[in-house]
Backbone as JSON Lines, residues from 0, in Angstrom:
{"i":0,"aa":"X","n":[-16.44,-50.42,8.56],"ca":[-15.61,-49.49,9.25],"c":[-15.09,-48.44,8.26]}
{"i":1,"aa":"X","n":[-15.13,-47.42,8.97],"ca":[-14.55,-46.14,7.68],"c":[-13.18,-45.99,8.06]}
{"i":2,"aa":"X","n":[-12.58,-45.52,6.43],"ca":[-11.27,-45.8,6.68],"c":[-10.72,-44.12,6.6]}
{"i":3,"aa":"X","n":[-9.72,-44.83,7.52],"ca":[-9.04,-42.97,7.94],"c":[-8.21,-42.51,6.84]}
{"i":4,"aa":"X","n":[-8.32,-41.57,5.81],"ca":[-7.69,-41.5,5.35],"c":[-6.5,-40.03,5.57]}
{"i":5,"aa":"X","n":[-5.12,-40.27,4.94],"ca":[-4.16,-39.45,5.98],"c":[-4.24,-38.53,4.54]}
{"i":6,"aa":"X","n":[-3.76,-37.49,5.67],"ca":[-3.46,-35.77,5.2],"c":[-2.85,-35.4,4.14]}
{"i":7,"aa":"X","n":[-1.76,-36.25,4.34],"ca":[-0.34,-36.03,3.23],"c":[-0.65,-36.89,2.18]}
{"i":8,"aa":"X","n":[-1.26,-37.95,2.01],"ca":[-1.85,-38.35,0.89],"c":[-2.76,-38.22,0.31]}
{"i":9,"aa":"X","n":[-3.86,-37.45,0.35],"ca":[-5.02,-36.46,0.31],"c":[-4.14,-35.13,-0.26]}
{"i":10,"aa":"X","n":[-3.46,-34.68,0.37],"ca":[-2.46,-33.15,-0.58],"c":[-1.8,-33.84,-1.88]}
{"i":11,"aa":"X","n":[-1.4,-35.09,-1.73],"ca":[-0.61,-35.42,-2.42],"c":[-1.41,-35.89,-3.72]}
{"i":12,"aa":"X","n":[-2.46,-36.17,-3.67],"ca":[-3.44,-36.47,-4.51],"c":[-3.97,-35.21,-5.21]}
{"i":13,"aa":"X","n":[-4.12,-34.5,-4.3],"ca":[-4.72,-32.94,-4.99],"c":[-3.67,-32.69,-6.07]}
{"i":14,"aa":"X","n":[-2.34,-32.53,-5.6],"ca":[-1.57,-31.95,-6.16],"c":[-1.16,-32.46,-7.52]}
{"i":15,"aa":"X","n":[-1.27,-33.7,-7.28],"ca":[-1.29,-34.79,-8.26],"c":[-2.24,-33.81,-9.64]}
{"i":16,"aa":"X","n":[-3.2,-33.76,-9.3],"ca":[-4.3,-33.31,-10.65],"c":[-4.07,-32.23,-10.9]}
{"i":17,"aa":"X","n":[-2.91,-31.23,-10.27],"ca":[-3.12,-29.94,-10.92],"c":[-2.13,-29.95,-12.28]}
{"i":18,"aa":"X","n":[-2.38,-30.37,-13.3],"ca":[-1.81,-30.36,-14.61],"c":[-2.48,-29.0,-15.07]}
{"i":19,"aa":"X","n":[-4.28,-28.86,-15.06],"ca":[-4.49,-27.25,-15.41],"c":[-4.22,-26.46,-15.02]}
{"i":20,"aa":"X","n":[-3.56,-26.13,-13.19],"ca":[-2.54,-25.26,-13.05],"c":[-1.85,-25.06,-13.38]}
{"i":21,"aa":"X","n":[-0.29,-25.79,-13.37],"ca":[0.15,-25.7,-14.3],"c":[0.53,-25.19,-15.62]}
{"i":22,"aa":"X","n":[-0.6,-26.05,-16.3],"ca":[-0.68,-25.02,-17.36],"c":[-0.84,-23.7,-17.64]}
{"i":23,"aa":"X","n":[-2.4,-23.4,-16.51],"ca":[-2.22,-22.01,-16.54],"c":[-1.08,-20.9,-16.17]}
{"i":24,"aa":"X","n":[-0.56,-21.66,-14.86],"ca":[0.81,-20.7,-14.73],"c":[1.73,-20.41,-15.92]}
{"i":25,"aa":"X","n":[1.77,-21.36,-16.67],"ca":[2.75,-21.25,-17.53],"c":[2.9,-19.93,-18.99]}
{"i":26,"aa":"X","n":[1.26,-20.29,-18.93],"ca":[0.34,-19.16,-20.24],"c":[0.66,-17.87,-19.31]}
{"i":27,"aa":"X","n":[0.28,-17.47,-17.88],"ca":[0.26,-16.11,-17.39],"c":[1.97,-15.93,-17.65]}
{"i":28,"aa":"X","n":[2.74,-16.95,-16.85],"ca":[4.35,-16.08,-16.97],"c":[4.67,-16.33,-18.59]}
{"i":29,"aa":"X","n":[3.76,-16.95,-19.41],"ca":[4.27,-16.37,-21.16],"c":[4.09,-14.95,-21.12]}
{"i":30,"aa":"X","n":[2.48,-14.58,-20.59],"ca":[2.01,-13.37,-21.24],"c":[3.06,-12.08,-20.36]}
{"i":31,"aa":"X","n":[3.33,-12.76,-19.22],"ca":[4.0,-11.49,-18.0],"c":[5.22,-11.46,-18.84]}
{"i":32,"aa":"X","n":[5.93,-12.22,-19.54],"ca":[7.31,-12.32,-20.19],"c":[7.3,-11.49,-21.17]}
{"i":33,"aa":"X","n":[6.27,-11.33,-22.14],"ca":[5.74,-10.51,-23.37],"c":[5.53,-9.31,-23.19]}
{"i":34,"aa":"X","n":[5.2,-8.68,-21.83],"ca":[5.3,-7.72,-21.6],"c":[6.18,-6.19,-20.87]}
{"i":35,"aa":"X","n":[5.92,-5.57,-21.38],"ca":[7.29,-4.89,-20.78],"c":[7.19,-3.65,-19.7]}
{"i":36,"aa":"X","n":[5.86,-4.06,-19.18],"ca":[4.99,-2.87,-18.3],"c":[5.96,-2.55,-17.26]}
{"i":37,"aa":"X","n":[6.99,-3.33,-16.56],"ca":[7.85,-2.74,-15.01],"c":[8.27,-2.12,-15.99]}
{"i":38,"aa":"X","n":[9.13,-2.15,-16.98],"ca":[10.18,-1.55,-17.53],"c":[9.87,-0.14,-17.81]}
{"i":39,"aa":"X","n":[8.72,0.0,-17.94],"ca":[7.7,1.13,-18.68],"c":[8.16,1.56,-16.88]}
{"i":40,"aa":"X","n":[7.39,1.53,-15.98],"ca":[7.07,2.15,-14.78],"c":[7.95,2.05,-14.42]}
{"i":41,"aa":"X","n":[9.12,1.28,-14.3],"ca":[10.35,2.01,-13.2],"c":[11.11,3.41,-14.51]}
{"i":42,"aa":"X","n":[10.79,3.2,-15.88],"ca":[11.84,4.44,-16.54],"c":[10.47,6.05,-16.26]}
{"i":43,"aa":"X","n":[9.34,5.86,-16.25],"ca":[8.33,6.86,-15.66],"c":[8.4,7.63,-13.99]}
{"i":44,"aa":"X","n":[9.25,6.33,-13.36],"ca":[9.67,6.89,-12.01],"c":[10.56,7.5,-11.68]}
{"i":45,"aa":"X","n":[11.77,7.16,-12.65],"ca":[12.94,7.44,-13.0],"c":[12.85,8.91,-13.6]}
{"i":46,"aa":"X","n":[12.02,9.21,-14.59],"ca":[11.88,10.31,-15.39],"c":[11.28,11.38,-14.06]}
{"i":47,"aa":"X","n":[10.59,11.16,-13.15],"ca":[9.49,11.92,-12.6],"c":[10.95,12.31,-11.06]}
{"i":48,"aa":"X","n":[11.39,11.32,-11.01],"ca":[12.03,11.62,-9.85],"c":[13.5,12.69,-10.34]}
{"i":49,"aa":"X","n":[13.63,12.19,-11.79],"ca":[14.94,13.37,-12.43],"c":[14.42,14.35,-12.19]}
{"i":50,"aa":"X","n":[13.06,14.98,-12.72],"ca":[12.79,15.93,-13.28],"c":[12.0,17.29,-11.66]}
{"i":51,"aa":"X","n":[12.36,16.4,-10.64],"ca":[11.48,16.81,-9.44],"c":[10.42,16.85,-9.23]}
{"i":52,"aa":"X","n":[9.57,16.24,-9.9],"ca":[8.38,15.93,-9.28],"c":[7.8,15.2,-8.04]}
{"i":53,"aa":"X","n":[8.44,14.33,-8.04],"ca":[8.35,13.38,-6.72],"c":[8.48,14.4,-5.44]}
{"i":54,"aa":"X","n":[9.65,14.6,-5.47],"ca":[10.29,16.39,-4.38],"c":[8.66,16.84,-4.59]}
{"i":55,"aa":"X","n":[8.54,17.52,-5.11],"ca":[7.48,18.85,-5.17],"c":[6.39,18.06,-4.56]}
{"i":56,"aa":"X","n":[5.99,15.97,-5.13],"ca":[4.25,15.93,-4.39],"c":[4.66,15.71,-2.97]}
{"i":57,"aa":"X","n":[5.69,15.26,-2.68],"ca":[5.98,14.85,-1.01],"c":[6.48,15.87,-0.34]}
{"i":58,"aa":"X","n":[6.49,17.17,-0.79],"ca":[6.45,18.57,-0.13],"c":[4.99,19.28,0.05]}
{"i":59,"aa":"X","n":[4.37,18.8,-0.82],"ca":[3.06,19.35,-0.57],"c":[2.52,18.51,0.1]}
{"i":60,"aa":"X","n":[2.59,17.24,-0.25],"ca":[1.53,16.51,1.05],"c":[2.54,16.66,2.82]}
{"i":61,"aa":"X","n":[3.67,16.23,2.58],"ca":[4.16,17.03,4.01],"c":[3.44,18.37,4.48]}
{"i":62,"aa":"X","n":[3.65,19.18,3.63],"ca":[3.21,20.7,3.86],"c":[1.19,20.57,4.33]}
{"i":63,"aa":"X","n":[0.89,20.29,3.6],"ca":[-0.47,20.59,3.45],"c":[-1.68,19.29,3.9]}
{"i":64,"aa":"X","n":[-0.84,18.81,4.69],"ca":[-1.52,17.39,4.64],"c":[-2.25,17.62,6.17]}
{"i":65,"aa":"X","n":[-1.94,17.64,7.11],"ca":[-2.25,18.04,7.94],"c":[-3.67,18.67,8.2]}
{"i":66,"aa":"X","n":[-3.56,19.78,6.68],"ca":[-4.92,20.87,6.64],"c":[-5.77,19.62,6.19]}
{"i":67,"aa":"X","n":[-5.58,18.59,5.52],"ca":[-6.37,17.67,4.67],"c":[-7.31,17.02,6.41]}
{"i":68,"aa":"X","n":[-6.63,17.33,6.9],"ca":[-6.83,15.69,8.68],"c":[-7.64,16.52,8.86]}
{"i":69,"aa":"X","n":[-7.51,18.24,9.52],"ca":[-8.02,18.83,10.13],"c":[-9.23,18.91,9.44]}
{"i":70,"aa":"X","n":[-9.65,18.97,8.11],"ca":[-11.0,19.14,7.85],"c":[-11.63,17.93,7.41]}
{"i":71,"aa":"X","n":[-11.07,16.98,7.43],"ca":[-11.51,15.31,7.61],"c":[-12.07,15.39,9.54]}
{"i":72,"aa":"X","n":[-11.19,15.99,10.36],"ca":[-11.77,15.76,11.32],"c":[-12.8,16.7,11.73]}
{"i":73,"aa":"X","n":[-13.28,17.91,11.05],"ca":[-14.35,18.66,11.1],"c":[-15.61,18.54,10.38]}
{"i":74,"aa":"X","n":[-15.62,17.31,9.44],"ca":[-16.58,16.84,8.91],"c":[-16.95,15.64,9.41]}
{"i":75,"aa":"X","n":[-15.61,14.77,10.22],"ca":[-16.46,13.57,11.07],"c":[-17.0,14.05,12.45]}
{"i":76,"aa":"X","n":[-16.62,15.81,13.15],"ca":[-17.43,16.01,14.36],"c":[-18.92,15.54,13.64]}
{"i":77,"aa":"X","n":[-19.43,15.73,12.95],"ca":[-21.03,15.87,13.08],"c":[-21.2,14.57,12.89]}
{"i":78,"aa":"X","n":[-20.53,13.22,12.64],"ca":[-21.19,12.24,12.64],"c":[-21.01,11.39,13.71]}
{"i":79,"aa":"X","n":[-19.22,11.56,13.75],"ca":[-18.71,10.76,14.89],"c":[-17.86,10.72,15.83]}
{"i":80,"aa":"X","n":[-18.18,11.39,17.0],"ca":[-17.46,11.99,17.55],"c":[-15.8,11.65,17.97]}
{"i":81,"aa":"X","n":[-15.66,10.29,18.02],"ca":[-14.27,9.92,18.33],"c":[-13.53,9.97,17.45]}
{"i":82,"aa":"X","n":[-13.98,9.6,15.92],"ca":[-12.93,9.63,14.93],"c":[-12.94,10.96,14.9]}
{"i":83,"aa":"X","n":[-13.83,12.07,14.52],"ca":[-13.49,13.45,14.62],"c":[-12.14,13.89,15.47]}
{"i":84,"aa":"X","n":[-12.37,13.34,16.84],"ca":[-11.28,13.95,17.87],"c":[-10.31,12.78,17.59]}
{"i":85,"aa":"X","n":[-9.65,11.83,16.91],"ca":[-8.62,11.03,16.71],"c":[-7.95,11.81,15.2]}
{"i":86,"aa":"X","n":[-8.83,12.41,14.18],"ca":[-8.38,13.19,13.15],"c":[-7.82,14.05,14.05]}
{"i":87,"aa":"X","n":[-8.32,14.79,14.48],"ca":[-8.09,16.52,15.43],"c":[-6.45,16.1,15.91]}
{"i":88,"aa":"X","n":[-6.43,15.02,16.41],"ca":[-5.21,14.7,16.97],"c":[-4.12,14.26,16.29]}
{"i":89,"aa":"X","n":[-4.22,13.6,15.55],"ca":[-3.24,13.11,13.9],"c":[-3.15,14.27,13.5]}
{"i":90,"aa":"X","n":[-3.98,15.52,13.0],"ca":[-3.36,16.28,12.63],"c":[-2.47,17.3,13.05]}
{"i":91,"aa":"X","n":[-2.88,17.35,14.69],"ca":[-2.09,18.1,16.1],"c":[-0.78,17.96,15.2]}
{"i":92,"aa":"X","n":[-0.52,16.16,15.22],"ca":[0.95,15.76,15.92],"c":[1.28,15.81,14.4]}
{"i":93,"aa":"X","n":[0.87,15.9,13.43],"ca":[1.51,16.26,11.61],"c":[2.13,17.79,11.75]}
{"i":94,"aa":"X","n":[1.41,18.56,12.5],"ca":[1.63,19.93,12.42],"c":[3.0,20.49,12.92]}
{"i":95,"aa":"X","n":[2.48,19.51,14.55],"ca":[4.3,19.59,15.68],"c":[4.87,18.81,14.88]}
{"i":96,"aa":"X","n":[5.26,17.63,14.05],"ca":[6.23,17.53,13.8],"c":[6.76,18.36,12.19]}
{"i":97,"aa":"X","n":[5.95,18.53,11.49],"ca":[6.29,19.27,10.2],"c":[7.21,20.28,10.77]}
{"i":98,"aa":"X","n":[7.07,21.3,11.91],"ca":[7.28,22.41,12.41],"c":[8.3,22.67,13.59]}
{"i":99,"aa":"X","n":[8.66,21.51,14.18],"ca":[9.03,21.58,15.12],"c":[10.7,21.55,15.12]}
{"i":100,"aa":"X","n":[11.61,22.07,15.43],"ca":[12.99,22.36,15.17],"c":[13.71,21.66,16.6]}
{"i":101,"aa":"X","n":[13.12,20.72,17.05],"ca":[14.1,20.33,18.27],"c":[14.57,18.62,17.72]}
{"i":102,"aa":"X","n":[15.76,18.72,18.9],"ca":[16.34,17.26,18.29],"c":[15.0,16.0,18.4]}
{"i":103,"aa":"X","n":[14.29,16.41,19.27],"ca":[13.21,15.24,19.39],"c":[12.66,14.99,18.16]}
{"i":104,"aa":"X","n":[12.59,15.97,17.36],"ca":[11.52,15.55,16.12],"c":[12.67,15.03,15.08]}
{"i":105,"aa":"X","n":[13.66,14.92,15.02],"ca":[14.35,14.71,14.36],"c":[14.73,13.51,13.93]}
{"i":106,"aa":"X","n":[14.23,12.5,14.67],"ca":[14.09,11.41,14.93],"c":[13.87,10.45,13.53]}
């Protein structure tokens, strides 16, 4: 007769052998500890957002993004027609709202 063996002691067994996990976790959060890369990228975000840059790329892609859809959707007319006319339309509604001065868009 075969014997049933249960779930939770089968996980519990797995879990049992992970000593080389373990270990490995331990070597990656040494090496993540040694390093000082967020620190680097949040004072680069910090610097970029003092200095207005951030402002200036999320004004241009607000501004100009739209033109980006519209000729994404004039290069998928010739292949495919629905995404073509689903661009055409994303960029409609980028345009009305970039532009549009009523409380609705304000949203």
């Amino acid at each position: 007769m075969v014997k049933k063996s249960n779930a939770k002691i089968e996980i519990k067994k797995l879990l049992d052998k992970t000593d080389l996990d373990e270990k490995l976790l331990s070597k990656v959060k040494d090496l993540l500890d040694k390093t000082d890369l967020d620190d680097k990228l949040v004072d680069a975000y910090q610097d970029a957002k003092a200095s207005g840059l951030l402002g200036k790329i999320k004004c241009y892609i607000k501004c100009y993004g739209g033109y980006l859809l519209a000729v994404g959707a004039g290069c998928y007319f010739g292949k495919n027609l629905w995404i073509g006319l689903a661009l055409l339309v994303v960029a409609g509604i980028w345009g009305y709202k970039v532009n549009c001065n009523h409380k609705i868009c304000k949203r």
